[in-house]
VEXBA-495853 format. One record per residue (C-alpha): z, x, y; residue in three letters. Coordinates in steps of 0.02 Angstrom, whole numbers, plus 32768, in hexadecimal, padded with zeros to 4 digits. Example, Ala and Ser with C-alpha at 12.3 -4.5 7.8 and 13.67 -1.06 7.14 Angstrom:
VEXBA-495853
8186|8267|7F1F|ALA .
8165|82AC|7FCB|SER .
//
This chain:
VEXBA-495853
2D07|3FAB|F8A4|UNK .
2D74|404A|F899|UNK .
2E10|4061|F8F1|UNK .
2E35|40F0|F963|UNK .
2EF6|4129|F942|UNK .
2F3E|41A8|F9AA|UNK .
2F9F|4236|F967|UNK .
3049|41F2|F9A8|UNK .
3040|4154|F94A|UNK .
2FFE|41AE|F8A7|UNK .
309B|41F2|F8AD|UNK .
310D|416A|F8D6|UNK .
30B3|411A|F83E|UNK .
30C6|41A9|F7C5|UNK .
3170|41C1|F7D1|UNK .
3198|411C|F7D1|UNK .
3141|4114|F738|UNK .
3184|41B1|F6E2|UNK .
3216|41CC|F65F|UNK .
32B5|41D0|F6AB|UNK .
3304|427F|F688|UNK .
3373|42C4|F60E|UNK .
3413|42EC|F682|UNK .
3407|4236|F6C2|UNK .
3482|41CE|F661|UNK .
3455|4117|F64A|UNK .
34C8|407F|F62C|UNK .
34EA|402D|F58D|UNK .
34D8|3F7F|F582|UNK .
34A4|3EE4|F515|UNK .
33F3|3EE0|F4CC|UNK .
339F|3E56|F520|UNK .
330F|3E14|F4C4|UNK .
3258|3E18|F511|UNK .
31DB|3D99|F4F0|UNK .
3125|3DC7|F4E2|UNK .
30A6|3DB5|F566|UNK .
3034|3D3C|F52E|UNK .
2F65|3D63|F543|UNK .
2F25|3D17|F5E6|UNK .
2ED0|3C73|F5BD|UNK .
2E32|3C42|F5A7|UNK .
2DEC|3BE1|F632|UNK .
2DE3|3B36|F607|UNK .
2D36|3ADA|F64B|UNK .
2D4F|3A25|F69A|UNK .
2D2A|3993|F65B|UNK .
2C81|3965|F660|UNK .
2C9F|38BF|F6D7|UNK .
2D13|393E|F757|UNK .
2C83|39B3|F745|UNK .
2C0E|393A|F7A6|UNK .
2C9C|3902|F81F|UNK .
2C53|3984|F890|UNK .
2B9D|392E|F892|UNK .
2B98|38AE|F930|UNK .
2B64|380B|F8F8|UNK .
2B68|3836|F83B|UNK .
2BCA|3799|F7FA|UNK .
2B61|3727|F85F|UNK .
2AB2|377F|F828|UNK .
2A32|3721|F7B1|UNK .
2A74|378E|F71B|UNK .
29E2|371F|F6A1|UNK .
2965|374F|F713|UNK .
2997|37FC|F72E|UNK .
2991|381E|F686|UNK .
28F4|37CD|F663|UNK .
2896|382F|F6D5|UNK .
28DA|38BC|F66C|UNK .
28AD|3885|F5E3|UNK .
27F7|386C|F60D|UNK .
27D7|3914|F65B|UNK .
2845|398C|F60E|UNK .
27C8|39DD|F59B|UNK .
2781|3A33|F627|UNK .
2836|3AAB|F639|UNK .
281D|3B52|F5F9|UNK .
28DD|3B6C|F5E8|UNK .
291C|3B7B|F526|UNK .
29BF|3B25|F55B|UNK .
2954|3A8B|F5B4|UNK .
28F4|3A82|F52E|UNK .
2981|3A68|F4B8|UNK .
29C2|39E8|F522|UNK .
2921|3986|F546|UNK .
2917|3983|F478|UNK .
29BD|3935|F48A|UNK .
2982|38C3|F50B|UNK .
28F0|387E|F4C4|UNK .
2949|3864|F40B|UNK .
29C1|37F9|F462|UNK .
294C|3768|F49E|UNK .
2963|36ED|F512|UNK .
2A10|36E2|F560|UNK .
2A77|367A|F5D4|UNK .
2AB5|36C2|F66E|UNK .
2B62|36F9|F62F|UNK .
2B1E|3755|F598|UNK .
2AA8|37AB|F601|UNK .
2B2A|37D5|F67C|UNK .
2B93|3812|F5EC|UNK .
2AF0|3874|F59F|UNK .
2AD1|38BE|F646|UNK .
2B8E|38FC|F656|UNK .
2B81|393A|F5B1|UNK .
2B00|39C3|F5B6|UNK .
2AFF|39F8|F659|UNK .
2B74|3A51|F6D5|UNK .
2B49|3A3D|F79E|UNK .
2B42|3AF5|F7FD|UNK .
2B1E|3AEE|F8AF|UNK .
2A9A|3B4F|F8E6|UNK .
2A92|3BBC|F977|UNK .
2AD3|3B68|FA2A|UNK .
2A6B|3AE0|FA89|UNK .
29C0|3AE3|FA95|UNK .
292C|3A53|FAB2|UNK .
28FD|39C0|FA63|UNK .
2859|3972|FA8C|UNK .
27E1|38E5|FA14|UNK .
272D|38E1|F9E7|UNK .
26B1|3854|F988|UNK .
260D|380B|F952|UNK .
25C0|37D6|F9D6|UNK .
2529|374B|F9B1|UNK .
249C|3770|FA36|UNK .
2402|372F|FA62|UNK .
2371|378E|FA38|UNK .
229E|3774|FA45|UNK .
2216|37CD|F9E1|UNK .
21BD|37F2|FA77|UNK .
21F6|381A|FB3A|UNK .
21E3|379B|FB8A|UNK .
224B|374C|FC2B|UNK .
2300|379F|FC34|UNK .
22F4|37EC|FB87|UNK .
22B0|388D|FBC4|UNK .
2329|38FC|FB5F|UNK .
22F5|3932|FAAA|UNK .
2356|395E|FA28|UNK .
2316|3A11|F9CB|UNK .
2316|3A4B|F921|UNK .
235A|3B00|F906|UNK .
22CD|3B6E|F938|UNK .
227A|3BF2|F8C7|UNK .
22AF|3C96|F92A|UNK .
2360|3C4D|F908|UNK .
23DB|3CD5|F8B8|UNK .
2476|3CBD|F877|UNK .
24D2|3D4C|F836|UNK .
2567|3D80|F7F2|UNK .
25C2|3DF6|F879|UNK .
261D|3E5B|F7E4|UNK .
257F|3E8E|F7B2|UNK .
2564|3EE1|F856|UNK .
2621|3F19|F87D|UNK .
267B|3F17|F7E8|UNK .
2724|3F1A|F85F|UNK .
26ED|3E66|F885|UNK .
275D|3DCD|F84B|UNK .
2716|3D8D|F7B6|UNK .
26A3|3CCF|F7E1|UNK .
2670|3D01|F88B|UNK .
25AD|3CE6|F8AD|UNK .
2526|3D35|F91A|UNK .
24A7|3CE7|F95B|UNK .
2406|3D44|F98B|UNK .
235A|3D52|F988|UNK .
22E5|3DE6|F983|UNK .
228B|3E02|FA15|UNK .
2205|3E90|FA2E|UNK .
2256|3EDE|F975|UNK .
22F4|3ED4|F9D7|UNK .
2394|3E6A|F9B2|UNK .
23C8|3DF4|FA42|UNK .
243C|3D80|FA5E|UNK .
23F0|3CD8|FA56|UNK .
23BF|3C77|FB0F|UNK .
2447|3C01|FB4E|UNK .
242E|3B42|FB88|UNK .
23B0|3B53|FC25|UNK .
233F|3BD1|FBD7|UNK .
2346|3B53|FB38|UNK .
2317|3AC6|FB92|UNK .
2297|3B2C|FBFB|UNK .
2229|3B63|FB77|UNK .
2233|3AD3|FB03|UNK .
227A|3B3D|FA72|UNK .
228B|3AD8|F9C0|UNK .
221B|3A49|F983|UNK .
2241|39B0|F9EB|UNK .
2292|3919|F95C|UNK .
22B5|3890|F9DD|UNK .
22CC|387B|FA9A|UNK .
2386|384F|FADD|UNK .
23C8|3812|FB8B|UNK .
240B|38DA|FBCE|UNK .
24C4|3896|FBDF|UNK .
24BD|384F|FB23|UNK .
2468|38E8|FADF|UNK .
24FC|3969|FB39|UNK .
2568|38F0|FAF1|UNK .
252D|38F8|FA34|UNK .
251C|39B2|FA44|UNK .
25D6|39B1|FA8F|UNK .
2616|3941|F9EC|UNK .
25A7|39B4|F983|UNK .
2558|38FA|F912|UNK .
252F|3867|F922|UNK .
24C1|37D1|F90D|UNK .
2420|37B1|F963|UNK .
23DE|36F7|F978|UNK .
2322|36D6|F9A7|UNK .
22CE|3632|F9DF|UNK .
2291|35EE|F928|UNK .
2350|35F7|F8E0|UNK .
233E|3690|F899|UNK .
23C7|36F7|F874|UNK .
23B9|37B5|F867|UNK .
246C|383D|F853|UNK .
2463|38CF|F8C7|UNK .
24B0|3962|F880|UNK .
24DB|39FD|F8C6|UNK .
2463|3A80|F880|UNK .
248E|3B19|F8EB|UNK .
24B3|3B65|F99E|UNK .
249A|3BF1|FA04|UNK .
250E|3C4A|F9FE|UNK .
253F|3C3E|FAAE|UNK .
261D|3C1D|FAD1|UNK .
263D|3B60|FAF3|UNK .
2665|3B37|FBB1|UNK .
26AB|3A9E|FBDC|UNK .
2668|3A42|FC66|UNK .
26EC|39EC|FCA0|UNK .
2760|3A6B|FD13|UNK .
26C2|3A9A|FD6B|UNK .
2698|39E2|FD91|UNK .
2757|39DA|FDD0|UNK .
2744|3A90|FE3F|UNK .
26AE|3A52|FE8E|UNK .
26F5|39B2|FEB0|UNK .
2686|3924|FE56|UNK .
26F8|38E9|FDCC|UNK .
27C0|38CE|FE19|UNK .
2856|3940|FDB3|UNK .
288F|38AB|FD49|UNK .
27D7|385E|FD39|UNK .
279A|38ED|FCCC|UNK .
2775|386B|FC3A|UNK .
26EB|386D|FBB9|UNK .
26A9|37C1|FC03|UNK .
26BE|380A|FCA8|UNK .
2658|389B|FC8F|UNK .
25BD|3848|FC4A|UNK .
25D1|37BB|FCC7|UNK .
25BB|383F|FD48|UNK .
252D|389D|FCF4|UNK .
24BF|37E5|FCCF|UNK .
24CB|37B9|FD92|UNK .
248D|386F|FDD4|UNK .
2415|3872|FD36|UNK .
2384|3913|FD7F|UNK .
2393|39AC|FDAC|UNK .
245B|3992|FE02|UNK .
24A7|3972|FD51|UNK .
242F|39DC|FCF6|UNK .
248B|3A6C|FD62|UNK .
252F|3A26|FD3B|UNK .
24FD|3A36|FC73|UNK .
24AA|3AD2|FC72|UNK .
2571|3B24|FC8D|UNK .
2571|3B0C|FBE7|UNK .
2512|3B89|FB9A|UNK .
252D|3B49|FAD3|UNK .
248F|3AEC|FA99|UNK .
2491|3AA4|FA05|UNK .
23FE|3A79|F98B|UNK .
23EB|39D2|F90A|UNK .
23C0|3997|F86E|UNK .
23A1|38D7|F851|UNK .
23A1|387A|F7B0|UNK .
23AF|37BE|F787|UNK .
2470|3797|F7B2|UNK .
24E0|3746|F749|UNK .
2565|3706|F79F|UNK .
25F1|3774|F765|UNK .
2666|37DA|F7D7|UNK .
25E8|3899|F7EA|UNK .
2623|392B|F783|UNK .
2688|39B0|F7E9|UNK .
268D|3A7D|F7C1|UNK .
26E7|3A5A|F717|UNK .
2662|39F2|F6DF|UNK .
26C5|3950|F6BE|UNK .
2698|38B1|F726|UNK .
2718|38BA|F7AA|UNK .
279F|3827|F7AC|UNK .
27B5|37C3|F85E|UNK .
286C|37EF|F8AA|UNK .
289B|385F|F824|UNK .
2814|3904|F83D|UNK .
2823|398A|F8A2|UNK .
27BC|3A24|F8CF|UNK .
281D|3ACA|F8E9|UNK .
2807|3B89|F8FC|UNK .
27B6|3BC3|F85C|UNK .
2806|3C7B|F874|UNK .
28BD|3C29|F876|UNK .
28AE|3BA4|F7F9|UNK .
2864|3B72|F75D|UNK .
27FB|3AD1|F73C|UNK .
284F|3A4E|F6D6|UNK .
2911|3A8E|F720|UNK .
2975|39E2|F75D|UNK .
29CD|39EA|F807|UNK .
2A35|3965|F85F|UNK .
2A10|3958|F916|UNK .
2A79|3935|F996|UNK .
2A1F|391E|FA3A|UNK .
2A5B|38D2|FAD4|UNK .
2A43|38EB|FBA2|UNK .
2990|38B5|FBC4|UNK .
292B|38F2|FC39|UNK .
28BB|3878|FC60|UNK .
28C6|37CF|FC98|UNK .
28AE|3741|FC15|UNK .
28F3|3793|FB9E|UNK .
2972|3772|FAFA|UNK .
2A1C|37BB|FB35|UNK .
2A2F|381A|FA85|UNK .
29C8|3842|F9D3|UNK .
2A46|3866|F959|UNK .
29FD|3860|F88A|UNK .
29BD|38BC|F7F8|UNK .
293C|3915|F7F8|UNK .
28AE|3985|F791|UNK .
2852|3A18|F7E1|UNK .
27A6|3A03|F7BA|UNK .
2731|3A34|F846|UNK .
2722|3AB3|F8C5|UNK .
26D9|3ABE|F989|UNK .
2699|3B33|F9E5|UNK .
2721|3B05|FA69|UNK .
27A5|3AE9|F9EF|UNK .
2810|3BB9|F9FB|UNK .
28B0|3BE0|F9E6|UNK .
294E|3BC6|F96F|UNK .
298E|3B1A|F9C7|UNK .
28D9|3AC4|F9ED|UNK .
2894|3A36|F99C|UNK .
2828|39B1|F99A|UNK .
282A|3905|F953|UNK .
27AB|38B2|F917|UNK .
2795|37F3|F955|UNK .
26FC|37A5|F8E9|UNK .
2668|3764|F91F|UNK .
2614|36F0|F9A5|UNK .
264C|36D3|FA68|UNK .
2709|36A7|FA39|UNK .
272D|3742|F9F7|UNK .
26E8|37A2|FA60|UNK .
2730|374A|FAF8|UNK .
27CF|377F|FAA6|UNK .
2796|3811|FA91|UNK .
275A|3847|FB3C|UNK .
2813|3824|FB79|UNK .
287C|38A3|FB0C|UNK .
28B0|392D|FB4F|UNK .
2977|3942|FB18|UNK .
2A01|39C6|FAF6|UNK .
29F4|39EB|FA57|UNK .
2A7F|3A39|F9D4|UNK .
2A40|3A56|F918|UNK .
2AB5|3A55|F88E|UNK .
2A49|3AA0|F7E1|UNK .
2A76|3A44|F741|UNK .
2A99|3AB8|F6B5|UNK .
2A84|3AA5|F600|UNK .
2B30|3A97|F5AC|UNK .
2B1A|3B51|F545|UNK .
2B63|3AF3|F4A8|UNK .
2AF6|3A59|F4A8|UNK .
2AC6|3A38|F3FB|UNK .
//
């Protein structure tokens, strides 16, 4: 910033400053030595443990775990300085939980990240599923259709942030954007893989995977394969505004109770505000945790997705989340964490969500988070070696 300094107080300062004059006679007196001004000093960085004072919860997290969840996915960061460290990390083997905690302290500094934002959790739900409709299963789960595009908007508008898709389809040798949720479900568009309950199905496509289970034992992974390019809407303030679902009552478990017991055309409404669809592969499962937008498997409790355009896959974060909304719910998540997926919902600086595992325990848990969230980023240490 430059200063403004009026013409007075230039003045003031230049004769202040200026020789004295000639005719002026000055005092003698002893010479009194002056000792030199020493150079400012250089800052001097904090100990690593007071470094992480400022984490909530820090000295009573599962350092061992938290660093073996590192460990295990950290090839997907793109980051040189990550990289360096995960090298680091994965020459150091096995550790207890005080040499983790002291590897952790080590090579990374905690930076908070922007002010408060939203925490909410996700999982791998295991559904029901039948080869053919029959009885309540009269939802089916579609493969990506054909007339499916997905472009790269750069390509169209270089001005564009670099990642960001279109999806479209040509219609009549014109470009459109593809139909949303009702006109999906109205005209049957994508080969049909399996039939769902509705409320399971909106479910999976919500969590974005799964597993499907059918009568003979079989197990088959549902993937996500693509969507339509349509913005996420969440159907839960609606449900509040119009008064079916109470404020505090807004839970995951609530939701789909709700949607099962007015199964028809009532909650097929209530769905359609959601205008994302979102299309399936399937493929023999087996049994690990599914594969998030990094491409690692993602690890229970210690994965989260974020916004792509503010952070980069494989970057650690400790979350400190507290103040739930929702009734049932764990007063506070405070751990570790790697960023390795991303939502359609999941925008913004301060927004994340944590990834619970798999089956109906998880996602009961997960259906109930909805908490303040502050994110601290954990930087490389610059002179790891």
């Amino acid at each position: 910033m430059r200063l403004r300094v009026s013409g007075a107080l230039l003045a003031l300062v230049l004769t202040a400053c200026a020789t004295p004059k000639a005719d002026v006679a000055l005092a003698p007196g002893p010479v009194v030595p002056v000792a030199p001004i020493a150079a400012p000093a250089e800052p001097v960085p904090p100990p690593p443990a007071a470094a992480f004072a400022v984490l909530p919860g820090w000295e009573t997290e599962d350092h061992k775990a938290a660093l073996e969840a590192f460990r295990a996915t950290c090839g997907a960061a793109r980051d040189p300085a990550v990289q360096q460290v995960c090298r680091k990390a994965r020459a150091l083997g096995l550790a207890d939980d005080a040499a983790s905690k002291s590897f952790l302290e080590a090579n990374f500094r905690p930076e908070p990240v922007g002010d408060t934002g939203l925490l909410t959790a996700y999982f791998a739900p295991v559904y029901e599923a039948r080869e053919a409709r029959r009885g309540e299963f009269t939802a089916p789960v579609r493969a990506r259709p054909a007339d499916l595009i997905i472009s790269d908007l750069s390509d169209i508008d270089p001005s564009a942030p670099p990642g960001q898709k279109l999806v479209s389809r040509l219609e009549d040798g014109r470009m459109e954007a593809y139909p949303d949720r009702a006109a999906i479900e109205t005209k049957g568009m994508g080969e049909v893989l399996a039939w769902m309950r509705p409320e399971d199905l909106f479910f999976l496509q919500i969590q974005g995977s799964g597993v499907l289970v059918f009568p003979d034992g079989a197990r088959m992974r549902a993937a996500f394969a693509a969507h339509n390019g349509r913005p996420f809407t969440g159907i839960a303030r609606p449900m509040r505004e119009k008064g079916l679902l109470k404020d505090a009552d807004t839970s995951g478990d609530a939701i789909r109770g709700w949607l099962a017991r007015h199964r028809g055309r009532e909650a097929d409404q209530v769905m359609q505000l959601n205008p994302r669809y979102v299309f399936f592969t399937l493929s023999e499962d087996d049994g690990r945790d599914p594969a998030g937008a990094a491409g690692v498997p993602l690890p229970a409790g210690r994965a989260i997705a974020v916004d792509a355009s503010r952070h980069g896959m494989g970057e650690l974060f400790w979350i400190d989340a507290s103040a739930p909304a929702l009734t049932g719910a764990l007063p506070a998540y405070r751990r570790l964490v790697v960023a390795l997926d991303t939502g359609g919902a999941i925008k913004g600086e301060v927004r994340a969500d944590l990834y619970m595992g798999r089956g109906d325990e998880a996602g009961v848990e997960a259906g109930r988070v909805r908490h303040v969230l502050r994110m601290y980023r954990l930087a490389p240490v610059a002179s790891g070696g």
